[in-house]
C-alpha positions as CSV (number, residue, x, y, z in Angstrom):
1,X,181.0,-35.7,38.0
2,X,180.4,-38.6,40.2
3,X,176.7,-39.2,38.7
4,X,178.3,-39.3,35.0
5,X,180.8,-42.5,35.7
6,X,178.4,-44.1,38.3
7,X,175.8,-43.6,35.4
8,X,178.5,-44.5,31.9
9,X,178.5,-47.9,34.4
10,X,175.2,-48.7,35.0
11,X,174.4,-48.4,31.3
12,X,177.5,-50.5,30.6
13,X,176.2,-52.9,32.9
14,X,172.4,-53.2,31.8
15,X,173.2,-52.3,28.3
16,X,176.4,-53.3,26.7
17,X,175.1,-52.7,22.8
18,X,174.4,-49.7,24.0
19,X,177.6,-48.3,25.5
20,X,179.4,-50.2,22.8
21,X,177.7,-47.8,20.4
22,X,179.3,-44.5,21.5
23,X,182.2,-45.1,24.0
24,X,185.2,-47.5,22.6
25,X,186.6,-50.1,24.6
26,X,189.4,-48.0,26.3
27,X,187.3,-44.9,26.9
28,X,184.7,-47.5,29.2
29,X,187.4,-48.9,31.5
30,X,188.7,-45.4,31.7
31,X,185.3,-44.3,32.9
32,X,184.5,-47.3,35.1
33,X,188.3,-47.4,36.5
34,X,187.8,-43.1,37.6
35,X,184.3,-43.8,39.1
36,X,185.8,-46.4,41.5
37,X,188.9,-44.4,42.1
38,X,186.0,-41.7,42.9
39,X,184.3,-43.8,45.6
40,X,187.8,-44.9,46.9
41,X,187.2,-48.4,46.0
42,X,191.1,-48.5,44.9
43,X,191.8,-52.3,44.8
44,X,188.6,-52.3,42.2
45,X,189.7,-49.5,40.3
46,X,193.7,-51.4,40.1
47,X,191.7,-55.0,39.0
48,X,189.8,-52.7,35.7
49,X,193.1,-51.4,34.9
50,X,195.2,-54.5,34.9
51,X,192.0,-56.4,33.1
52,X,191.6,-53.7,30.6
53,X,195.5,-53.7,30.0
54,X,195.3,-57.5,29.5
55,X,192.5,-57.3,27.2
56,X,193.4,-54.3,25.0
57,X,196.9,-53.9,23.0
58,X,199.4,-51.5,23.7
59,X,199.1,-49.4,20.8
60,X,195.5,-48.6,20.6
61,X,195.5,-48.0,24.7
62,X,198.1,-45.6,25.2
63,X,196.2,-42.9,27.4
64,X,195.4,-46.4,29.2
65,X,198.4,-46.7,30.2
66,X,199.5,-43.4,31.0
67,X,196.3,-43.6,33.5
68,X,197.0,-46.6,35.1
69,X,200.5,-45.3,35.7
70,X,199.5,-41.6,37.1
71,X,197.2,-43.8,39.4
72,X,199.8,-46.2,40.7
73,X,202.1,-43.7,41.4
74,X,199.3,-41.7,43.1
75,X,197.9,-45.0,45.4
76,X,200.3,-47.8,44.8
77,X,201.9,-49.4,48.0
78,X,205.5,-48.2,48.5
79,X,205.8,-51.5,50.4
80,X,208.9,-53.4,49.5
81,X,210.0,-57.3,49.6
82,X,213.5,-57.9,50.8
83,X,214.9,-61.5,50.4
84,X,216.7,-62.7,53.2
85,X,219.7,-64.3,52.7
């Protein structure tokens, strides 16, 4: 499963015409988001979800969304700021 996202990436990267012709927008930072969640690169994975939800609207990236909030709640920080007063 690995080979398939590190591979949907290298074509994106060498080849965007390419990819653009059978994967939409959404479905390639899905793709690209999962292979670096795969190689535990999850500060890279975090940047292509926030980048693809600044770049996308709401309404045509919903399962976007409902990824990038299964994968905070799976490795965001619990770490919490308390103002002292």
């Amino acid at each position: 499963m690995m080979l398939v996202y590190a591979a949907l990436t290298l074509v994106a990267l060498c080849c965007p015409v390419l990819c653009c012709a059978w994967l939409t927008q959404e479905e390639f930072f899905l793709a690209f988001a999962k292979f670096e969640e795969i190689v535990k690169e999850f500060d890279r994975a975090r940047a292509i979800y926030k980048y693809a939800l600044d770049q996308l609207p709401r309404g045509a990236a919903q399962h976007l969304y409902d990824t990038f909030n299964r994968f905070e709640k799976q490795h965001g920080s619990r770490c919490v700021d308390v103002a002292i007063s």
